[in-house]
C-alpha positions in Angstrom: 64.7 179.9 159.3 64.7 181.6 155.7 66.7 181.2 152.8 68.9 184.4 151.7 71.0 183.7 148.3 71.9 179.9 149.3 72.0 180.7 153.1 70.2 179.8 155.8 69.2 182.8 158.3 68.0 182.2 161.7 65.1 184.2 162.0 63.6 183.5 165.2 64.5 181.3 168.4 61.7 179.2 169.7 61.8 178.7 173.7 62.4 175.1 174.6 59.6 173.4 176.2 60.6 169.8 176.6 63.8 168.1 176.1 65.0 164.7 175.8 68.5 164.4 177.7 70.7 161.7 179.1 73.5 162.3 181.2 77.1 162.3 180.1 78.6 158.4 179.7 82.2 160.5 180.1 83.4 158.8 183.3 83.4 161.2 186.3 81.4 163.8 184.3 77.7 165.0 185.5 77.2 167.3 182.5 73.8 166.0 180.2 73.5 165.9 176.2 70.5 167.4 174.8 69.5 164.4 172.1 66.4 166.6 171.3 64.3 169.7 172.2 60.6 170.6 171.7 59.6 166.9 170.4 55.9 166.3 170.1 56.7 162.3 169.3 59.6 160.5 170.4 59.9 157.0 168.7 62.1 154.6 170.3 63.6 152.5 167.2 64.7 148.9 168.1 65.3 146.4 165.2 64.2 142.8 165.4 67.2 141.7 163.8 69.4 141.1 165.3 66.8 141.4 168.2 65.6 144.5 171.0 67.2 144.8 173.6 64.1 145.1 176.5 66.7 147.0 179.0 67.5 149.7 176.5 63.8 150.6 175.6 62.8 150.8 179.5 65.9 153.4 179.6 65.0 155.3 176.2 61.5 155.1 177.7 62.3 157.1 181.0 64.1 159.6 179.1 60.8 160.1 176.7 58.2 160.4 179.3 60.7 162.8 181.2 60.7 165.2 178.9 56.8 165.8 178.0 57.3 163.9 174.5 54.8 161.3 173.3 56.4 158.2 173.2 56.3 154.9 170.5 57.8 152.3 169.8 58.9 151.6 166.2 60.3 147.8 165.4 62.3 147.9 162.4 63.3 145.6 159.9 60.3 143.5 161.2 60.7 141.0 157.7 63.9 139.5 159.6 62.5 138.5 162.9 62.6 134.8 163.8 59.3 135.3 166.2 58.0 138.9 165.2 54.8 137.6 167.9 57.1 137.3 170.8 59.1 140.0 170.3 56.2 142.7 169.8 54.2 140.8 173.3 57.8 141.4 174.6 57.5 145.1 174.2 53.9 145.7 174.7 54.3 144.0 178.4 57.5 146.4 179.3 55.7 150.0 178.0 52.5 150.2 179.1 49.9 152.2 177.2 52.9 153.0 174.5 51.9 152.0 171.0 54.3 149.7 169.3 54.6 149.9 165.3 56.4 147.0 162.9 57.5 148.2 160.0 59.7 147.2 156.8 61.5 150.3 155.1 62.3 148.1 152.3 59.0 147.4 151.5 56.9 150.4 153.1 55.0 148.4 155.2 53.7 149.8 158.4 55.0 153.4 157.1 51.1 154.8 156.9 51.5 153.9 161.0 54.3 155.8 161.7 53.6 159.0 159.4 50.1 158.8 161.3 52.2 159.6 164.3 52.4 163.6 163.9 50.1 166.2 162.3 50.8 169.6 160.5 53.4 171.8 162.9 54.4 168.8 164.7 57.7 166.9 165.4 58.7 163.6 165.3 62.3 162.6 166.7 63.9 159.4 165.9 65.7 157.4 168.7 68.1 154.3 168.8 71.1 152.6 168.9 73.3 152.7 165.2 71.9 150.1 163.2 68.4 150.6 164.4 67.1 151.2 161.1 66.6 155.3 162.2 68.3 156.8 158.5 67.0 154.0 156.5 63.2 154.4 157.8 63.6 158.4 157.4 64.4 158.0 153.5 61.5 155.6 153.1 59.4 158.2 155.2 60.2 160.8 152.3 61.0 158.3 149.2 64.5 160.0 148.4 67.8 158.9 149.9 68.3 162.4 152.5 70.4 160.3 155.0 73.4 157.8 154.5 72.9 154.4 155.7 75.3 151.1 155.7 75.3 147.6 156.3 75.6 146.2 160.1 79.2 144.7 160.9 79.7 141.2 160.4 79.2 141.0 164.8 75.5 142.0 164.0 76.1 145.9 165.5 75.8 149.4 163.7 77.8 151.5 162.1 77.8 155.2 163.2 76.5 156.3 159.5 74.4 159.4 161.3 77.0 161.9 162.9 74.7 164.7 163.7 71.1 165.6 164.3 69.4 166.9 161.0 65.5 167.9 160.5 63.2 167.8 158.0 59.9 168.4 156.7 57.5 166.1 156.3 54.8 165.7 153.2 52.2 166.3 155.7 53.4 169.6 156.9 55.3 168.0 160.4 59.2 167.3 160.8 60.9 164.4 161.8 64.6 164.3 163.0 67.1 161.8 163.3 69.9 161.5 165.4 73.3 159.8 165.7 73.2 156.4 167.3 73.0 156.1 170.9 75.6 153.2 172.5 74.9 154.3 176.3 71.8 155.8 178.0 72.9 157.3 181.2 69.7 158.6 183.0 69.7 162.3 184.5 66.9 162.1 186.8 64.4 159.2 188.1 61.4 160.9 186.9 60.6 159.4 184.0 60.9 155.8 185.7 57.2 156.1 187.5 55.4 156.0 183.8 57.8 152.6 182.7 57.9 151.1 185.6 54.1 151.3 186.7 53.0 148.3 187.8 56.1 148.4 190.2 55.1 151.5 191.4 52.0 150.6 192.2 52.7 147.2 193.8 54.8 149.0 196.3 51.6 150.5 197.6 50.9 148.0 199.1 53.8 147.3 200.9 53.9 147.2 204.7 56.7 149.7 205.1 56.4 152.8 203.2 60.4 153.5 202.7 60.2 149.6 201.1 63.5 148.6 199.0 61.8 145.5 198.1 64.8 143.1 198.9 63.9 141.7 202.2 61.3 143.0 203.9 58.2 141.3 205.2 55.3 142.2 203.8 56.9 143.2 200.6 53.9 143.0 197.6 56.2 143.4 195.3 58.1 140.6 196.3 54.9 138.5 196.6 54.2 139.4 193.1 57.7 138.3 191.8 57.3 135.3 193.7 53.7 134.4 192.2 54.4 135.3 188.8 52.7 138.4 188.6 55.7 140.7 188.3 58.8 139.4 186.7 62.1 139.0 188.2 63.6 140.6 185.1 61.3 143.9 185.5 62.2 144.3 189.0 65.8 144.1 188.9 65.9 146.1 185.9 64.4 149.0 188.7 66.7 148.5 190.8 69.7 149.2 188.8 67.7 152.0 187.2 66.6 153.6 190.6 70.5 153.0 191.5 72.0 154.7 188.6 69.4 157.8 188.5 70.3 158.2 192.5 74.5 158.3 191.9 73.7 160.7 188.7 71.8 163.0 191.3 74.8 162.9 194.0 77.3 163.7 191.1 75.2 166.6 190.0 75.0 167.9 193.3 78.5 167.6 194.5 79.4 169.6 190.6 76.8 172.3 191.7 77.9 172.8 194.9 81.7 172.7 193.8 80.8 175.9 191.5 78.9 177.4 193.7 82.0 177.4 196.5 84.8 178.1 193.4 81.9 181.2 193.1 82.1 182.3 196.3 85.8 181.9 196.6 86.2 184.1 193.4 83.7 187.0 194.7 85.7 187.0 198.4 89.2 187.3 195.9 87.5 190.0 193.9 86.6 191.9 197.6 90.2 191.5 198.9 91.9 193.2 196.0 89.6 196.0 196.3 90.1 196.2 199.4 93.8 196.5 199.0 93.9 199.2 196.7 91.4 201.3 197.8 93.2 204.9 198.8 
């Protein structure tokens, strides 16, 4: 983009290589919302006040590792956690491999972290719930007040203060984008649940039957594991419901494909017949 007399011009196009998308919440709808395209880092933003909420990163997770990005895990407003200890051993047990940051806008501490995250030419993309802490972290990031930001409501949940998706540059050269606050993640596809959901995965290796649902068959290891305390109830019915969710998204999507692909075909075979009618 360029700058002509107060303008911004659109020079060039870039081709999108990676996309973070969740499928519509709209009831009966199997249409997705790009959130963000061609992110290097996607940082998941959960504050610890008033607390994360551990089913909402393992879905912002899936939807990261779908889409080629880099994710992390940024805990805001770390100052006000009641067990900051617990709630980062929470995290680090639930994304595997996925650095998790704590940092204080207020104060700027763990800010050196988080600009660490992206280099010259690269992007960073901001994701959360409203109230996360998102606009208030990206004006600390650049020390200048570039997004609004407001107080939670009095029952301890945001207010939508980000309305649209804005970039900007960075000091060192990368860009960082925030977006408006995500209340529902919907999940298009179950690819992205292998990576949070590893030690699932590879538990049900070792199950006697390979089509396993892990509910009630015999020689079920991940069952075994839930029932010695290796594998936690919580993790396993969490991809269940997951699994579930990214399978009836599929169906929908299918049956909306193959309904314009018939409406189509009907409209080609209506074009045909009126030719046919008035040819001489």
């Amino acid at each position: 983009m360029s700058l002509v007399e107060g303008q911004v011009l659109v020079s060039r196009i870039s081709p999108r290589r990676g996309a973070i998308t969740r499928s519509a919440v709209a009831p009966g709808s199997s249409d997705h919302q790009v959130l963000a395209a061609n992110v290097d880092v996607a940082a998941i933003c959960e504050p610890c006040h008033p607390g994360p909420t551990l089913a909402r990163v393992e879905r912002m997770l899936a939807l990261v590792w779908e889409s080629g990005a880099r994710p992390v895990i940024i805990l805001t407003k770390a100052d006000l956690a009641d067990d900051l200890e617990s709630i980062v051993a929470d995290i680090t047990r639930l994304a595997l491999g996925v650095p998790v940051l704590c940092t204080v806008a207020t104060t700027g501490e763990g800010l050196d972290s988080v600009r660490a995250l992206t280099a010259a030419g690269e992007t960073l993309a901001l994701l959360g719930r409203s109230g996360a802490g998102k606009s208030t972290l990206l004006n600390a990031l650049l020390d200048e007040e570039v997004m609004h930001t407001s107080r939670l409501r009095a029952d301890g949940r945001g207010r939508h203060t980000t309305t649209h998706r804005q970039m900007l540059g960075l000091p060192n050269g990368g860009f960082i984008i925030d977006t408006p606050g995500v209340k529902s993640v919907g999940l298009p596809t179950a690819e992205g649940l292998e990576r949070v959901f590893a030690e699932v995965e590879q538990l049900a290796l070792e199950c006697h039957f390979n089509d396993c649902s892990h509910t009630v068959e015999p020689g079920c290891a991940v069952l075994d594991a839930v029932a010695s305390g290796e594998l936690l109830e919580r993790r396993l019915d969490s991809y269940r419901k997951l699994l579930k969710e990214a399978a009836y998204q599929a169906r929908r999507a299918d049956a909306r494909l193959a309904a314009q692909e018939r409406a189509k075909w009907k409209s080609i075979h209506k074009d045909m017949r009126r030719s046919a009618k008035i040819r001489p």
